[in-house]
Structure formats: structure tokens, C-alpha cells
C-alpha positions in Angstrom: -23.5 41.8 -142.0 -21.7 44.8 -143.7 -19.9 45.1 -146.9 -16.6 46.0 -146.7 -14.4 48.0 -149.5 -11.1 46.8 -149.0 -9.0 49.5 -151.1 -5.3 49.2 -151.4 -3.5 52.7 -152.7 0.0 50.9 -153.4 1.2 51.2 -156.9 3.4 47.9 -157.0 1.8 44.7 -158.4 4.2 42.7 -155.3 2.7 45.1 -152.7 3.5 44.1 -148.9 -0.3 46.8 -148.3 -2.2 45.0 -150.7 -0.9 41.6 -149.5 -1.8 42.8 -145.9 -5.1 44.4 -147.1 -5.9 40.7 -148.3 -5.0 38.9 -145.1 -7.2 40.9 -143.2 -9.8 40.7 -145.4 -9.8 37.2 -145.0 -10.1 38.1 -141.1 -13.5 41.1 -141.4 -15.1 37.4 -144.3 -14.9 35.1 -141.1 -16.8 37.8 -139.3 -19.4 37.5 -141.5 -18.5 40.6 -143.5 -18.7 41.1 -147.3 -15.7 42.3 -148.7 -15.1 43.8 -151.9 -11.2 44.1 -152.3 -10.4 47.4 -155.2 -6.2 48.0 -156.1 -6.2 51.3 -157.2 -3.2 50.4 -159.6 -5.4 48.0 -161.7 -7.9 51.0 -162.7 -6.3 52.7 -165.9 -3.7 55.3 -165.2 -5.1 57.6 -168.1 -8.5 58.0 -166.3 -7.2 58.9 -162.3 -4.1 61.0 -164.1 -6.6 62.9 -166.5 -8.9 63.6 -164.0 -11.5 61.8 -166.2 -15.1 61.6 -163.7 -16.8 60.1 -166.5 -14.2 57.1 -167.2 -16.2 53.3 -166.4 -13.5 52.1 -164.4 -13.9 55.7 -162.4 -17.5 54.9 -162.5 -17.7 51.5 -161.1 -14.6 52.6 -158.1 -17.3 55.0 -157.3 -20.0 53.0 -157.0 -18.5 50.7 -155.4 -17.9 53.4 -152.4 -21.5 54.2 -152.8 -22.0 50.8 -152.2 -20.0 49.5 -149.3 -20.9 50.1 -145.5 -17.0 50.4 -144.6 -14.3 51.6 -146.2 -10.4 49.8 -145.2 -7.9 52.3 -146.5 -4.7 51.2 -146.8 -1.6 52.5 -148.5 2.2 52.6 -148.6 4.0 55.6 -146.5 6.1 57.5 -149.3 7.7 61.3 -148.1 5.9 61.5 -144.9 2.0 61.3 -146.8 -0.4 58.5 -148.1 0.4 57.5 -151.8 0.1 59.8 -155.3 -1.9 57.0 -156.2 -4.6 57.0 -153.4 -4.8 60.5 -153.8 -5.3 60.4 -157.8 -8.4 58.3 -156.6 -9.7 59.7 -153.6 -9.4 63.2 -155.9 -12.0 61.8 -158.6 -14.4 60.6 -155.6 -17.3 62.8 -155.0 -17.0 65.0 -151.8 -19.2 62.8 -149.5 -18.0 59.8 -151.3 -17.4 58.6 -147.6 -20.6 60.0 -146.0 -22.3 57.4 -143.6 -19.3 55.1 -143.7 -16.7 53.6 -141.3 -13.2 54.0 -142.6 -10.2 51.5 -141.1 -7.0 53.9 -142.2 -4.0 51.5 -142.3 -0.2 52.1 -143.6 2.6 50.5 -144.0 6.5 51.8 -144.4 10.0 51.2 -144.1 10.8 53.8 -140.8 8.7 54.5 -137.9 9.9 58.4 -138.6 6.2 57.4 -140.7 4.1 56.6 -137.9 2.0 59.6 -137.6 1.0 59.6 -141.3 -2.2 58.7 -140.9 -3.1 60.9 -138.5 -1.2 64.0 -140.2 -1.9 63.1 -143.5 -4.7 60.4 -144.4 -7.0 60.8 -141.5 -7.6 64.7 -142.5 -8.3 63.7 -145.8 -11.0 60.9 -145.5 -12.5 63.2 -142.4 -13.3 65.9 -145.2 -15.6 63.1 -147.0 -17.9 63.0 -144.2 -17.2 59.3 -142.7 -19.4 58.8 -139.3 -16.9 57.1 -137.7 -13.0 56.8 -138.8 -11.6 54.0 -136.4 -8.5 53.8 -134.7 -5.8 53.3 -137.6 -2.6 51.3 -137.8 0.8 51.8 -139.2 2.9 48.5 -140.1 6.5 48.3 -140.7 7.5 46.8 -143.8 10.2 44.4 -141.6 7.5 43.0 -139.8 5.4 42.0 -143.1 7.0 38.7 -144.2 5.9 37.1 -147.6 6.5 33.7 -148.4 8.1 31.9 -152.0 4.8 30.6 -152.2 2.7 33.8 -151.1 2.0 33.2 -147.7 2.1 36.0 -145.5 3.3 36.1 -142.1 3.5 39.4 -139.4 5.0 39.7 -136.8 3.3 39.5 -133.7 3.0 42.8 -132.2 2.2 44.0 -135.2 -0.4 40.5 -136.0 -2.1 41.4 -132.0 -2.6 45.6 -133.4 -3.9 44.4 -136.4 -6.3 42.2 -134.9 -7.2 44.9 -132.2 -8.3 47.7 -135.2 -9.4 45.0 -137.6 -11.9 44.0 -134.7 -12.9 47.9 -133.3 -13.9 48.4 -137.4 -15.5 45.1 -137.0 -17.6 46.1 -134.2 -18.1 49.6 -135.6 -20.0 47.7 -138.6 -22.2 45.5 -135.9 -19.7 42.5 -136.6 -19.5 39.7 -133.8 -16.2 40.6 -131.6 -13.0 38.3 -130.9 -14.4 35.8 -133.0 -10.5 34.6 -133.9 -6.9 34.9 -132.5 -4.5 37.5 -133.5 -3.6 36.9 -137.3 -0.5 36.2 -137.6 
């Protein structure tokens, strides 16, 4: 099957994105997928803030775009736009860093006033790195993204059954097998 990049652009080491990046990663493995999970916070600040091309950990983040077939993008809503974070990266990327790919856009936030930020402000973006296919993208509440004491994550299921809908159309985008499991939830 494909190999997936799973990037999450949240800056916080307890990060509802990343932990709902990693859930459905779990989802695109049992589909047959490889995925390759990247936190954007974990590569040295120094590097994305410095605009430094020529850093390893800049180096390897872009390699492993080169390598993957698909591209998840997912990232915390903050002032109406995808994070500073994601953008340091995306910024240090080469143009076409996305050229040939499928690209999954997901976001997460505390107010639906959010919604449209994938579309207004991410989509645009990744579109200008010369994806062949962006898939349908999601936008999660932060209420409906329950973490457990001992890590285990739970969403709620509307948002579990949209997740699983645009999980799967990516899925299917990469040649996966379709409605191999239930909603995640």
C-alpha cells in the first residue's frame, strides 16, 4: 500500500491534533498503509525559526515529504488560520514539496466560528505545492476530543463517523481497501 506522512503542526507536547493525528493513524495501518507520524514541535525551533534549509532535522522533514505517497495535515485552529508552527515548516519545504501527493487537511479548535479554516486558510496553502488530489478535510471541536488519565482517546460520534468518512476517501485516494472498520470512536 501507500506510505502515509502523518504531520501534526500543534506546538503543545499534550496536543488534542497530535493525539487525534495518532488515532487515525492507527485507522489508514489497519488499511494496510505505512505511516510515518512527524510533530513539527520535536524538530529544533532554531532551524524552522532561522529559516535554516540546510539544518538535518530540516533535511530529514523534507525527505520524508519526498518520500511519502500522502500527506495527513493536521493542526490546531489559532486566529482564524493553521498554526505559526506548520507554517514555519511548510515555509522551509521546497515549492512542490507536495507535487504527486494526496493531502488529508484536518483541524481542530475550540469554536465552530473556525470551521472554514481549512478551506480559507490551509487548503490554499498546500494547493500552491502542487498536491494531485487534496481530499475532502475535516475540522474537529476540541469538546468533542476526550483524552483519558491513561491516554486513551475517545471522540464523539459525529465527529468519530466524519472522521472515518475523510480518513477513508484519503484511504481510497491512495488505492487503500474501503470500509474496512467502523467509525473510530
Amino acid at each position: 500500500m501507500a506510505t502515509v506522512l502523518s504531520v501534526s503542526g500543534s506546538p503543545s507536547p499534550t496536543s488534542r491534533t497530535a493525539r487525534l493525528l495518532r488515532h487515525l493513524d492507527t485507522r489508514l495501518i489497519e488499511q494496510g498503509h505505512e505511516v510515518i507520524p512527524l510533530d513539527v514541535r520535536t524538530l529544533p525551533a532554531e532551524a524552522l525559526l532561522g529559516a535554516d534549509f540546510g539544518h538535518p532535522a530540516i533535511v530529514e522533514a523534507a525527505s520524508l515529504f519526498a518520500r511519502a505517497d500522502g500527506v495527513v495535515i493536521g493542526t490546531p485552529v489559532y486566529k482564524a488560520a493553521y498554526s505559526g508552527l506548520l507554517k514555519s515548516l511548510l515555509d522551509l519545504l521546497p515549492q512542490y514539496a507536495l507535487a504527486g501527493k494526496t493531502v488529508l487537511p484536518l483541524a481542530t479548535g475550540g469554536s465552530t466560528a473556525h470551521v472554514l479554516a481549512i478551506d480559507y486558510a490551509l487548503r490554499p496553502v498546500l494547493a500552491s505545492m502542487g498536491p494531485a488530489h487534496i481530499t475532502p478535510g475535516w475540522f474537529t471541536l476540541d469538546k468533542d476530543i476526550a483524552v483519558a488519565a491513561d491516554g486513551t482517546l475517545t471522540v464523539a460520534p459525529a465527529s468519530a463517523e466524519a472522521l472515518a468518512q475523510v480518513t477513508d476517501q484519503f484511504s481510497l485516494a491512495l488505492g487503500g481497501r474501503p470500509n474496512v472498520l467502523a467509525a473510530t470512536g
